[in-house]
N, C-alpha and C positions, 0 to 999 in steps of 0.2 A: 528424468530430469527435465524442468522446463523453465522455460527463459521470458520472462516479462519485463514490462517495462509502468513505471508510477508516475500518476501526475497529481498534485494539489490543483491545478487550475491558476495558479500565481501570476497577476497581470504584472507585464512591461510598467517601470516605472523611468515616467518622461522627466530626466530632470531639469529642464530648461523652463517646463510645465507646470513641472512640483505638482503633475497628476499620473496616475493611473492609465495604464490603456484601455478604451473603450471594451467592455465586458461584453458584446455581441461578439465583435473580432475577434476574442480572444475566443470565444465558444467555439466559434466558426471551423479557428486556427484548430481546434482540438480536434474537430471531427477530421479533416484534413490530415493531422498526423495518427490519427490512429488507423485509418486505410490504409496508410503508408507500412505503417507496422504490421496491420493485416496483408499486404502482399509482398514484406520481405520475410516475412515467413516467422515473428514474431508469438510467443505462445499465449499471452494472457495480455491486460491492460487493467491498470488497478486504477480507480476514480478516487481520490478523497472525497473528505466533505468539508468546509470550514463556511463560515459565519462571518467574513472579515472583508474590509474594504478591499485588501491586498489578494484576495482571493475569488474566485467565479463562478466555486461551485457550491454550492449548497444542497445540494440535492443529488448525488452518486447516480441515484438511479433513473433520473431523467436524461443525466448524458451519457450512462449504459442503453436506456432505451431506442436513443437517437444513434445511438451506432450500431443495435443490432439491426436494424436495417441497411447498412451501408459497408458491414463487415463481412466475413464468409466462416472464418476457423476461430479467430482470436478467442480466448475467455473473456467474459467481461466479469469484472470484478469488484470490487467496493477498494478503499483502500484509505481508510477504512468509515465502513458505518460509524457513527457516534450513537452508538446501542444505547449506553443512557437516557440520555434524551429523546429518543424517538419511542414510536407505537412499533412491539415488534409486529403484531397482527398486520397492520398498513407494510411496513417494511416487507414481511413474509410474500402479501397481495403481489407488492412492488414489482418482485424480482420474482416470481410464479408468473407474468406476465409477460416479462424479459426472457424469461426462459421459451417460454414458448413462443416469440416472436424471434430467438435466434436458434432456434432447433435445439436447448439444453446448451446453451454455453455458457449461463449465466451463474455466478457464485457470490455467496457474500463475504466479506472477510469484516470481522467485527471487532468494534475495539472502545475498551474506557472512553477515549479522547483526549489525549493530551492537551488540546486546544479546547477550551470551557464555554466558548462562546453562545452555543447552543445551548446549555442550560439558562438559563434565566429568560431565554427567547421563549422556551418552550413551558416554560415554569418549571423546572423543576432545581432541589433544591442541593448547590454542592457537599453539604454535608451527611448527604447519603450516596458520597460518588461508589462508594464501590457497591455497595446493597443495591442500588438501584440495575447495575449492570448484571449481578449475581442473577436477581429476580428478572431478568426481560433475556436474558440467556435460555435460563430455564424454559421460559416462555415459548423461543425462538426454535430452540431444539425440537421441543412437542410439536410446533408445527411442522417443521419439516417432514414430521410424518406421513402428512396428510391422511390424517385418522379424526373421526370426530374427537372434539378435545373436552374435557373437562379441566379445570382450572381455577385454582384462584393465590393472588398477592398481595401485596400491602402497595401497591404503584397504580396499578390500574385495575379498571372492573372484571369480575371473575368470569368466566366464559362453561356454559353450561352445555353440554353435549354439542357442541357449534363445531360445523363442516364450516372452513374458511375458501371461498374461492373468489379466481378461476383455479384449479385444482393443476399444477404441472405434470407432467409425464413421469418423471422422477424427484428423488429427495434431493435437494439443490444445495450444493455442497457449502459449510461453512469452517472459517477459517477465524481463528483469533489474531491477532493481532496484539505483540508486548514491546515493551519499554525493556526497560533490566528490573523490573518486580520480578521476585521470588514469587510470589504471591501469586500475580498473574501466570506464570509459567508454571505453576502447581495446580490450579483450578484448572486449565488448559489440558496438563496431562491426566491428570484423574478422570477429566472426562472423555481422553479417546482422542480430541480435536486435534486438526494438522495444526503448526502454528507457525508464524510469521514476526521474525526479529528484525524490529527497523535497530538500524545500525547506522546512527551518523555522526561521530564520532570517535575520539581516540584510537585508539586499534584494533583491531579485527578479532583477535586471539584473546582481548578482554570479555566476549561473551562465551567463549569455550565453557566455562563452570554452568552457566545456565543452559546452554544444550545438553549438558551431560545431566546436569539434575532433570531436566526433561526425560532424557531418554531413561533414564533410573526409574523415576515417576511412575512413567507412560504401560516402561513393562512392569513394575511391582504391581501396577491396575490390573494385570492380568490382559490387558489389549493386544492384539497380533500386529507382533512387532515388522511384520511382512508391512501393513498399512500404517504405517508411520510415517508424518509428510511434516519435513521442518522446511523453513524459508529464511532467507534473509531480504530484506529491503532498506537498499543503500544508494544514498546521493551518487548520481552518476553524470556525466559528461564525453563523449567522447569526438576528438580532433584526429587533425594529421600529427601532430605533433604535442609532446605533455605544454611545450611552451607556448601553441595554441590555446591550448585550454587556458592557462595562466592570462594572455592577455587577451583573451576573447572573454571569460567567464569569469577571472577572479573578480573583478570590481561588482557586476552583481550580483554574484555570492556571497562578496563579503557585505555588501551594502543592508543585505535580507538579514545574514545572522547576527550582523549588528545589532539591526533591530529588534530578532527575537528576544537578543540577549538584556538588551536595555528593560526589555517589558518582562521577562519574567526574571531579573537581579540577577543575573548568569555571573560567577566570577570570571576570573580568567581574563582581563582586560582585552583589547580589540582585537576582534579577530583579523590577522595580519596575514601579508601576503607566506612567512615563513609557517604560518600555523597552518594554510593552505596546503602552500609542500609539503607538508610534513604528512597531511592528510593522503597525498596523491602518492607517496611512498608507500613500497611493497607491504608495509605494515599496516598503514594509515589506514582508514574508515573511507576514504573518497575514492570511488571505483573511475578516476578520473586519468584521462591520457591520452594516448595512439592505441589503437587495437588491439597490439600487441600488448601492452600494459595493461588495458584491463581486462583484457581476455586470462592475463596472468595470475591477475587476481582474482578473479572469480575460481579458475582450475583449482587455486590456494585452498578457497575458501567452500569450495565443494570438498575437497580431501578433508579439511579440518574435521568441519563440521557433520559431514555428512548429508550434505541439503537432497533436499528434492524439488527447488526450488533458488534463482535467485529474480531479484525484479530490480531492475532498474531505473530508480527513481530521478528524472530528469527536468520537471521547469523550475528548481528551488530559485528564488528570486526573479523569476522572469525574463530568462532566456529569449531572445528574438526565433520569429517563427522558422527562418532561415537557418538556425543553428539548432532547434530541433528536430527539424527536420534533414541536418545533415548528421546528427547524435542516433537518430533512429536507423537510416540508411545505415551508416557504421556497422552497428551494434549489431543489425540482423544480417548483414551479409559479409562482416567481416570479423565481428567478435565471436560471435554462436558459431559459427561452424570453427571455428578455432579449436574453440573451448569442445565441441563434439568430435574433432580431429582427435585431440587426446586423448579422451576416453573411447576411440573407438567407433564412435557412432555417427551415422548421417545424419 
């Protein structure tokens, strides 16, 4: 079992300003806490990517790069690639690079992209979102072999007996990345891949059917059920106190899902301070509280499901740098060894 932690990059919104925090600071603030993470003994750090004003990162694997020199254990992660849209071969380089500059810690975790923004940046065209990701999969897998490749798709130019380098020490592990598609969690298992359920919303116990269609999947393939790697990645927060969190963190959590919900027709009218709670209850989707509370729910949600894996995903809305950095402190010196007291383990 291992214990990470998720960021988008989400800038501080000034509302006196009605701007953004400066996107250097915010870089700065990231490398900052993820050292912190690396020496509370934190296991992995997942980077998104997004394409948006509200956001700073665009590129996973340049602020993977910039930490593996500043880090010692952590994995670094994607969280996720926007496989779509991107060059898998560039992408592959990317993180064969990163690997060898943090001695093999580096991983990709890949995913559709729930966020579109990157398509039409990069040209490509949303009406082959999923063929697009099908064919740059395939792609991505072949390389990780580091084998000369032959190849060819309907996306990009075919590749003729081509060694891709600098060439890594190892096959650099990759990770899918799902929504609640059926679909996605069947291509996932059919081919062997660990996979990673972002979870942020309604209850916890609502994704039970698609881990279990997973896990049916995964062994009907014939795959060794011994190497089976499931995850979850869920909005996380953690205080002194649940009513800490509440008036430290609701107004800009709700301020962010507001927004999401405005831009992609979300029903469900606003999201309010009781849909909050509701969320931060034993049931709820928000791994939010005191220590003890979400350490509770993560042991829940290991038994359920079976993880080998959970990641707690922490600046949704833009969290001040001071309360992530007291969410990280928590999390690794007082939630994980909770959560490893349980089961037994240091």
């Amino acid at each position: 079992m291992k214990f990470g932690i998720g960021m988008f990059g989400d800038l501080s919104y000034h509302y006196e300003t009605k701007k953004y925090q400066a996107p250097d600071l915010r870089l700065k603030e990231i490398v900052e806490e993820i050292k912190l993470a690396d020496e509370v003994g934190i296991d992995i750090f997942a980077m998104g990517e997004h394409h948006r004003e509200d956001y700073v990162v665009s590129a996973p694997e340049i602020m993977l790069a910039a930490l593996s020199t500043v880090t010692k254990n952590i994995i670094l992660s994607s969280g996720v690639n926007v496989l779509s849209s991107t060059d898998p071969v560039k992408l592959y380089q990317d993180y064969a690079m990163i690997d060898l500059l943090s001695s093999e810690r580096a991983e990709i975790m890949a995913g559709r992209g729930s966020f579109i923004e990157s398509f039409p940046i990069f040209g490509q065209d949303l009406n082959d979102y999923n063929e697009l990701f099908t064919e740059k999969l395939d792609l991505l897998l072949q390389l990780k072999k580091n084998e000369p490749l032959t190849w060819e798709g309907k996306f990009r130019p075919a590749l003729e007996n081509q060694t891709i380098y600098p060439q890594p020490k190892r096959e650099i592990p990759v990770w899918i990345a799902v929504g609640g598609t059926p679909q996605s969690v069947q291509r996932t298992a059919l081919l062997g891949l660990p996979i990673m359920f972002a979870i942020i919303g309604g209850e916890v116990n609502q994704f039970l059917p698609l881990v279990e269609y997973y896990k049916e999947l995964y062994k009907n393939a014939g795959h060794d059920i011994n190497k089976m790697e499931i995850g979850i990645h869920s909005h996380t927060y953690v205080a002194g106190t649940g009513e800490d969190v509440i008036s430290d963190y609701y107004p800009e959590y709700s301020r962010h899902m507001n927004k999401l919900a405005k831009e992609r027709n979300w029903g469900g009218g606003p999201f309010t301070q009781s849909k909050f709670e509701a969320g931060m209850s034993k049931q709820g989707a928000l791994f939010m509280g005191a220590p003890e509370a979400v350490a509770e729910k993560i042991i829940q949600s290991i038994d359920l499901f079976g993880l080998t894996r959970f990641v707690a995903h922490l600046d949704v809305g833009g969290p001040s740098h001071k309360e992530l950095m007291r969410t990280i402190e928590l999390y690794g010196t007082k939630v994980i060894p909770m959560v490893k007291k349980h089961f037994g383990k240091k």
